[in-house]
N, C-alpha and C positions, 0 to 999 in steps of 0.2 A: 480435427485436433488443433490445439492450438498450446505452441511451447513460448513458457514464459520463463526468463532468469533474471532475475534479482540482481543490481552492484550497487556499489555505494555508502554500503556500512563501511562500522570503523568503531575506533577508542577516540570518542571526545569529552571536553573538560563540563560541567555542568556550565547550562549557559550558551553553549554551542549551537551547530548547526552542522548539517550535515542534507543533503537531496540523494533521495535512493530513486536509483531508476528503474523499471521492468520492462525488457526489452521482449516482444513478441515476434514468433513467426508461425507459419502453417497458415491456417485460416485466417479469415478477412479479418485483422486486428478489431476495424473498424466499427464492426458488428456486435460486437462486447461492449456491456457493462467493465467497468473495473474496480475491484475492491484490495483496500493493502490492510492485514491482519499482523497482529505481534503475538506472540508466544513468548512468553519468561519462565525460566526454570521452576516448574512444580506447579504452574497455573496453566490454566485452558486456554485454547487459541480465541482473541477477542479482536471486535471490529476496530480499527482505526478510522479507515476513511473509504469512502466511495465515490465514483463517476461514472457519469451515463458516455455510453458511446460516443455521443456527438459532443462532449466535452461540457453539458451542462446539470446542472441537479449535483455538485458537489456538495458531501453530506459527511459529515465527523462525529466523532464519537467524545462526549463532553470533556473525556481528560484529556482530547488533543485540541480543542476546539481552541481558534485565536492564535496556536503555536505552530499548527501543521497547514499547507496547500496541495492540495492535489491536482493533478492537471496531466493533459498526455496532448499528444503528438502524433496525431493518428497517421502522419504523412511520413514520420519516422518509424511508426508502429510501436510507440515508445509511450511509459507512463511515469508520470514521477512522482513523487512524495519530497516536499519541504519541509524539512522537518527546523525549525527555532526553539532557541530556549529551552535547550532538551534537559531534560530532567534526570537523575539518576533512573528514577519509578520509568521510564520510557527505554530502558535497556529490556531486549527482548530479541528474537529472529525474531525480523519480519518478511512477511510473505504477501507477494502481489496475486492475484487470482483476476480471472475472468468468467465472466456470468452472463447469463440473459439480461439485456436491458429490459427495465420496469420501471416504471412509476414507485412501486412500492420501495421502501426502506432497504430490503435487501441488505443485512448486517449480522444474515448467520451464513458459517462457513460455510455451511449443506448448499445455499443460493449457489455458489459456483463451482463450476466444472471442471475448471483449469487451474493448476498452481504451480507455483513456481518452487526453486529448492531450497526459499531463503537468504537472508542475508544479517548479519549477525549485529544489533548494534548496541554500544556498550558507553555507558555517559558514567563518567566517572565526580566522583562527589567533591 
């Protein structure tokens, strides 16, 4: 098992920024993929971003691409998301999850095992 929890959201101004972090414990963080997904009221959970275990093959999804960095700290067991330039359209929970590392794309939720409970973020216009 491997428990993931979400901080970092918030009310920011369009334009903003905000870094959400996904803190892990249980199992060897190390060992995971990491992928961070948003959900927005009335739509289906979608991919943001992903990273391979070892911290390389970081992969976005075109509407965050250029504005969002993802990156972890596998020595803190920690993963982050940078989020810039955040857009109204990028209000959503989001949720960090852990997965098999692959090669492959790996940008549906089914790929991962582990999720976290959330964390709310809300870009005002």
């Amino acid at each position: 098992q491997v428990q993931l929890l979400e901080s970092g959201g918030g009310l920011v101004q369009a334009g903003g920024s905000l870094r959400l972090s996904c803190g892990a414990s249980g199992r060897t963080f190390s060992n995971y993929a990491v992928g961070w997904f948003r959900q927005a009221p009335g739509k289906e959970r979608e991919f943001v971003s992903r990273i391979a275990s070892n911290g390389a093959r970081p992969s976005y999804a075109d509407s965050v691409k250029g504005r969002f960095t993802i990156s972890r700290d596998n020595a803190e067991n920690t993963a982050y998301l940078q989020m810039n330039s955040l857009k109204p359209g990028d209000t959503a929970v989001y949720f960090c999850a852990a997965g098999v590392d692959s090669f492959l794309p790996r940008t549906r939720a089914s790929d991962y095992g582990y999720w976290g409970q959330g964390t709310q973020v809300t870009v005002s216009s």
